[in-house]
C-alpha positions in Angstrom: 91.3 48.1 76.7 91.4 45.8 80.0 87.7 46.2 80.1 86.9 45.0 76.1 88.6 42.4 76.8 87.4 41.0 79.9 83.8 41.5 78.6 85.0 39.9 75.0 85.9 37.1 77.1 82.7 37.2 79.5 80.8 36.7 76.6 82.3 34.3 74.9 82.2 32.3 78.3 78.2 33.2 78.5 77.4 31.6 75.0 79.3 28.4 75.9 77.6 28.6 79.0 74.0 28.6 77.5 75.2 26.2 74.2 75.6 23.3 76.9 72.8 24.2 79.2 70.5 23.9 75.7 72.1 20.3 75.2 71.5 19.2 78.9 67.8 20.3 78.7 66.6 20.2 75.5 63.4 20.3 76.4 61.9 22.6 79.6 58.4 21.7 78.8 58.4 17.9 79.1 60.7 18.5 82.4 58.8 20.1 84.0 57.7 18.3 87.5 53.8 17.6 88.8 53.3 20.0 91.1 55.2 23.2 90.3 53.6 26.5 90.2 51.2 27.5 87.5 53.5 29.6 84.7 53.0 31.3 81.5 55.0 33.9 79.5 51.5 35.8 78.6 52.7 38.2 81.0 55.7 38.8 83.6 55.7 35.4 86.3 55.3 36.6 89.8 56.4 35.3 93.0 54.8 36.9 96.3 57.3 36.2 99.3 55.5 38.5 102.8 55.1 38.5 106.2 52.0 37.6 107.6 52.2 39.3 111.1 49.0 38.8 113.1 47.3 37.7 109.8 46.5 40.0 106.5 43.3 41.6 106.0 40.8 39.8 103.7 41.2 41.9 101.1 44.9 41.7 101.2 44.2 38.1 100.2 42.4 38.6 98.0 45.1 40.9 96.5 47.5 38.2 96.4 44.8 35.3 95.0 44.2 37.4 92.1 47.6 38.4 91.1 50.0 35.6 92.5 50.0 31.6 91.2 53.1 31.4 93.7 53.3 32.7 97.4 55.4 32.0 100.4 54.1 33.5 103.7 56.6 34.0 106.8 56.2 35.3 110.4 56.6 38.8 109.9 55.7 41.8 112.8 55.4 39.9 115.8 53.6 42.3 118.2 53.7 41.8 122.2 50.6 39.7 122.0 52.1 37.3 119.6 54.3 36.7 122.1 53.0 35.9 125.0 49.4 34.2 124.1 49.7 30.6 123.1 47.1 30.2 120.9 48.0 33.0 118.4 50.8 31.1 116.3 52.3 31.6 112.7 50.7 28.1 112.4 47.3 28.8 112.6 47.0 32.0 111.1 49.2 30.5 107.8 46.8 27.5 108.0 43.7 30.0 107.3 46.2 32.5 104.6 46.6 29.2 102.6 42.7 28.6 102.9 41.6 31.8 101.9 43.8 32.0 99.0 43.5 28.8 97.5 39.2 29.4 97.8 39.7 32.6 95.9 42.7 30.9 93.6 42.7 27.3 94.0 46.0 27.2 91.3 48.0 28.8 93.9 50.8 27.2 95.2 51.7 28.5 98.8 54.9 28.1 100.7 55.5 27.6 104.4 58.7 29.5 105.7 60.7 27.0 107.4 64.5 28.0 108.1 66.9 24.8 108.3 69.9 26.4 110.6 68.1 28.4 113.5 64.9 28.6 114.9 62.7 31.8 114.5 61.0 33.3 116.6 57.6 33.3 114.6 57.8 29.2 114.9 57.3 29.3 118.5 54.4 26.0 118.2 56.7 24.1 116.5 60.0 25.1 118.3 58.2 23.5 121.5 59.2 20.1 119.8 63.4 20.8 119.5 64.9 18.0 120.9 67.1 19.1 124.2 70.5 18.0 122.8 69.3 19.1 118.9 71.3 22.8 118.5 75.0 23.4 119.0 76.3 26.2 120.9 78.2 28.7 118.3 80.0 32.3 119.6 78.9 34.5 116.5 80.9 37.4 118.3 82.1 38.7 122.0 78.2 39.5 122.5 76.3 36.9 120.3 75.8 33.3 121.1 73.7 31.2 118.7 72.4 28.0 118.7 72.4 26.3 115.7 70.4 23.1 114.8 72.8 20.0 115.5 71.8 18.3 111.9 73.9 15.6 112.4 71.0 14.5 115.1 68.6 12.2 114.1 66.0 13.6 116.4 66.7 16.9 115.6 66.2 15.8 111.8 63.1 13.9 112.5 61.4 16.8 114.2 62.4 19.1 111.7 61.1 17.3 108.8 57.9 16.4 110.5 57.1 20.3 110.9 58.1 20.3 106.8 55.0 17.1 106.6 52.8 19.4 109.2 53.0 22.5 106.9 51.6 20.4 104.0 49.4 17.9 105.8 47.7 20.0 108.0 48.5 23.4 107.6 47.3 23.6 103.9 50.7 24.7 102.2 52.4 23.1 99.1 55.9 23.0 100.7 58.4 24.8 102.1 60.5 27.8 101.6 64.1 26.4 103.5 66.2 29.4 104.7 69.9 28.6 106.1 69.9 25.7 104.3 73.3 26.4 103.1 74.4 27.2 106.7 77.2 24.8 106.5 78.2 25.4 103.2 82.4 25.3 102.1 83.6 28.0 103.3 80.8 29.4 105.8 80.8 31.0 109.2 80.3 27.6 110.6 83.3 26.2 108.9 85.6 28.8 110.3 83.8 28.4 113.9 83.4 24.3 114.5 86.0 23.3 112.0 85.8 21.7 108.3 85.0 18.4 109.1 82.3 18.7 111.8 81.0 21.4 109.4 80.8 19.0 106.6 79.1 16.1 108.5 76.7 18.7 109.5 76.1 19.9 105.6 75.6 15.8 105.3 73.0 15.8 107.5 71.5 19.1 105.9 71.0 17.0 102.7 69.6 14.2 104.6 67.1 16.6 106.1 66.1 17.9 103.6 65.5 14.3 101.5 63.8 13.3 104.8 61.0 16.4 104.4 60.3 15.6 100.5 60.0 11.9 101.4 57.4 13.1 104.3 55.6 15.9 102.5 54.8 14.0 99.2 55.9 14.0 95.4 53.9 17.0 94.6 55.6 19.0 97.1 58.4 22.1 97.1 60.8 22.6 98.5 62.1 26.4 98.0 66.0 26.9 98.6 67.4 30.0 99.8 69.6 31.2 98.5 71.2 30.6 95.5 74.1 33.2 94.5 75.9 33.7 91.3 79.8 32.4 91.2 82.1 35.2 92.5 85.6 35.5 91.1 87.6 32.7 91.0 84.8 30.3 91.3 82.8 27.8 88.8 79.7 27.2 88.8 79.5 24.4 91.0 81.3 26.0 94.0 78.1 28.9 93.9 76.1 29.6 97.2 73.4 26.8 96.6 74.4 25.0 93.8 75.2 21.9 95.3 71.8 22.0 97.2 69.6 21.8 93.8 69.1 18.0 93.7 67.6 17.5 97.1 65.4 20.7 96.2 62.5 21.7 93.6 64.4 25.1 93.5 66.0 28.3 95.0 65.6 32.0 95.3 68.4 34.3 94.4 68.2 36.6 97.0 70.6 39.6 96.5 70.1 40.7 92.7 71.6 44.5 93.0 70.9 44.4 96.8 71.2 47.7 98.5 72.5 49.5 95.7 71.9 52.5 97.0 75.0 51.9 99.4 78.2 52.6 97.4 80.4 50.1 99.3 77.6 47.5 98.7 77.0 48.1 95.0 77.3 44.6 92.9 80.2 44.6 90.6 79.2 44.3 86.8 80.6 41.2 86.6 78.6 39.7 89.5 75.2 40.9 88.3 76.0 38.8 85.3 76.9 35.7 87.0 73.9 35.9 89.0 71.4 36.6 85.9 73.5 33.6 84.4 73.3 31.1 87.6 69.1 31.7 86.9 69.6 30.2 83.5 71.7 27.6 84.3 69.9 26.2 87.3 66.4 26.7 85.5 67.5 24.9 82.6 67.9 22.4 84.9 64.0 22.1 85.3 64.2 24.2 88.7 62.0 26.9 89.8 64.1 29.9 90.7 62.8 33.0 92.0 64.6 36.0 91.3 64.5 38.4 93.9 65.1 42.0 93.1 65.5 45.1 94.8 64.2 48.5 93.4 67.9 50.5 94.2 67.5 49.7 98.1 66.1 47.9 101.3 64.1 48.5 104.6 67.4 48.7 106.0 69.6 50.1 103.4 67.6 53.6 103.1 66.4 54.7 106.6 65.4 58.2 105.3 63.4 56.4 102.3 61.7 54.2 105.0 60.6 57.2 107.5 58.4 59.1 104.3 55.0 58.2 103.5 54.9 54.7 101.2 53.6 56.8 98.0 57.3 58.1 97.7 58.8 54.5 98.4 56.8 52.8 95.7 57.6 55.9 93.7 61.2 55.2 93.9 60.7 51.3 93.3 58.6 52.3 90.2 61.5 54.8 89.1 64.1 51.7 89.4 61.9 49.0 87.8 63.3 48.8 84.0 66.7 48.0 84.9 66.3 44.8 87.7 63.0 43.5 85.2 65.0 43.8 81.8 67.7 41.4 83.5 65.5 39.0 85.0 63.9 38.9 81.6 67.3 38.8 79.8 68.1 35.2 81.4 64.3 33.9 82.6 63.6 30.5 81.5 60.4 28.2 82.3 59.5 28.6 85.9 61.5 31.2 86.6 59.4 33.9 88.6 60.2 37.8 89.2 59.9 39.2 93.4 60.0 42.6 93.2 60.1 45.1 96.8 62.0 46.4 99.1 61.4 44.0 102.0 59.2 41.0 103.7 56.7 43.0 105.6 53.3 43.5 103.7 54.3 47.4 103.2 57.3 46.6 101.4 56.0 46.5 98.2 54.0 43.2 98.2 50.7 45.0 97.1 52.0 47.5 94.8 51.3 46.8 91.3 52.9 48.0 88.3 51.7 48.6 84.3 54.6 46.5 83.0 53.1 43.2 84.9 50.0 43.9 83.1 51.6 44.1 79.6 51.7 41.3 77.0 54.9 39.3 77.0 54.7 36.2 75.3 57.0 33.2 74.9 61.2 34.1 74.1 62.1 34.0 70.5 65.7 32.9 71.8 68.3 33.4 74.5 69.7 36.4 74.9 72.8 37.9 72.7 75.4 39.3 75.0 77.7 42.0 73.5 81.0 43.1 75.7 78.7 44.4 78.9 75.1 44.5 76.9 72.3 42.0 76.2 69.3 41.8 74.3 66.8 39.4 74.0 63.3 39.0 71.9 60.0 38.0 73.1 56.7 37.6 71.3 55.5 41.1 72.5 59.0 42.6 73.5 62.1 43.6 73.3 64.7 43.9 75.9 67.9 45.8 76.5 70.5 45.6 79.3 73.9 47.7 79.8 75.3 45.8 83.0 77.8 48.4 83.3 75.8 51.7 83.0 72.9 50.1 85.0 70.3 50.6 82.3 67.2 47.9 81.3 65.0 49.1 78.6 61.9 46.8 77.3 59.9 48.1 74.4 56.5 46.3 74.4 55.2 45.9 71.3 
């Protein structure tokens, strides 16, 4: 009885929801800003988000040209000669990934991985510019020290946003893909560690940042949030991981949908998947791009034993766990919203694996979705979709 009528109530909540996200955005279409990533509903939108390592083989470009409008490329396997030769650097060898793609597919948009609270290892041209009195000093735990980037620090702001106008300017990119962003978020590790109000003149100074890359980059340029969470219990909509990032950004990637399932412990509540297929159509009917990231029932990291077979039996597991995570990306997808489907960054994690269902027809929604106690449904032109949150089941028949 509890549970009929906590999802009575979830749904009436969900229809509200979606009744006043129609009114604020009437019309996704006209919104829509110069610049975004190509999109169409004739088939399922795709996001490609990998490590590029040393640099991907030619045809693996070509691989991603041909089936991706929107990539982001980070630093991936950094190998000993990575390391310690100078002139190999994530900067040149994304400068000539962005080239060849965009010869091969000059729609694509591509993404330069730039985090906003540490610096990464694969940034170690750029990191040679971090001003000496630009990071603060943070204890993570009894072993850890990190140093985290002082973003109340002009200089530190100003060297970080030029990288941001470098990755468009000269290394060929369309923007950036902003990791940490939400480092000093209410309620973060930081918070807890510096105190609430240096943590919130730091989170000003995030925004300023960020402002300060746009203006530098151009109009037409992107800048990629991560990430964007649904609410958890007891919070709105406003006081989500991310939400109060989206107007200094072009959009966000929600990260963790059904995130190492395969761990018991870590298993998403039902109501959480919902609020994080519902925080997708809220913040796309917005006019944001959101990538929804989704994990096939576990991670690099999640299933060790899964990771030491050969990669036939990984993909066959991500292609066993495929209805569910695609019928509720499709259950809440609005314009520019994009589906990232593996089981990790590196290139073997899924990037180039394909699937039959990203090949079917889809075709525009008739509608948004009808919710049910725990169960949705939704129409398109050349499908129909089921989910059962609470049993875990997706099921779209293509017509």
């Amino acid at each position: 009885m509890q549970t009929d009528i906590r999802s009575s109530a979830l749904s009436g909540i969900f229809t509200i929801t979606l009744a006043a996200l129609l009114l604020l955005s009437a019309d996704t279409n006209a919104s829509a800003a110069d610049g975004y990533p190509k999109f169409s509903w004739d088939h399922i939108p795709l996001y490609a988000h990998v490590g590029l390592g040393r640099g991907l083989t030619e045809e693996e470009y070509h691989f991603l040209a041909d089936h991706y409008d929107f990539i982001a490329f980070t630093g991936g396997s950094l190998d000993r000669e990575y390391r310690s030769q100078n002139e190999i650097t994530f900067e040149r060898i994304v400068s000539e990934a962005a080239r060849t793609v965009k010869l091969r597919n000059p729609e694509a948009r591509v993404l330069f991985y730039w985090a906003a609270d540490l610096a990464k290892p694969h940034n170690k041209l750029s990191n040679q510019g971090i001003p000496a009195n630009g990071r603060i000093e943070v204890q993570r735990n009894p072993k850890t020290i990190v140093n985290v980037f002082d973003t109340t620090n002009e200089d530190l702001r100003t060297w970080w946003s030029d990288v941001a106008a470098k990755a468009v300017h000269e290394y060929g990119c369309d923007g950036i893909f902003v990791d940490g962003a939400t480092a000093f978020a209410p309620g973060s590790f930081y918070e807890q560690k510096l105190g609430k109000e240096k943590s919130v003149s730091l989170e000003q100074g995030m925004f300023t940042m960020l402002a300060d890359a746009k203006r530098k980059m151009g109009d037409n340029s992107i800048i990629l949030l991560n990430p964007l969470h649904g609410p958890k219990t007891g919070q709105t909509e406003e006081e989500a991981l991310g939400w109060r990032y989206l107007p200094y950004v072009e959009g966000a990637m929600v990260d963790d949908f059904d995130r190492a399932a395969n761990i018991l412990e870590k298993r998403q509540d039902t109501e959480y998947i919902i609020s994080t297929i519902r925080i997708m159509t809220a913040a796309a009917k917005r006019g944001e791009m959101v990538v929804f990231k989704a994990w096939p029932g576990f991670t690099w990291w999640s299933d060790p034993e899964l990771m030491k077979k050969p990669h036939a039996e990984q993909f066959a597991v991500s292609k066993k766990n495929l209805d569910f995570p695609l019928a509720c990306f499709l259950i809440g997808a609005e314009q520019h919203c994009y589906f990232c489907y593996t089981w990790g960054w590196l290139p073997e994690y899924g990037t180039f694996d394909w699937y039959p269902e990203f090949d079917k027809p889809l075709g525009p929604p008739k509608g948004d979705a009808v919710q049910e106690g725990w169960t949705f449904k939704r129409e398109f032109e050349h499908a129909s979709v089921f989910v059962d949150v609470e049993n875990r089941i997706g099921k779209i028949d293509w017509k």
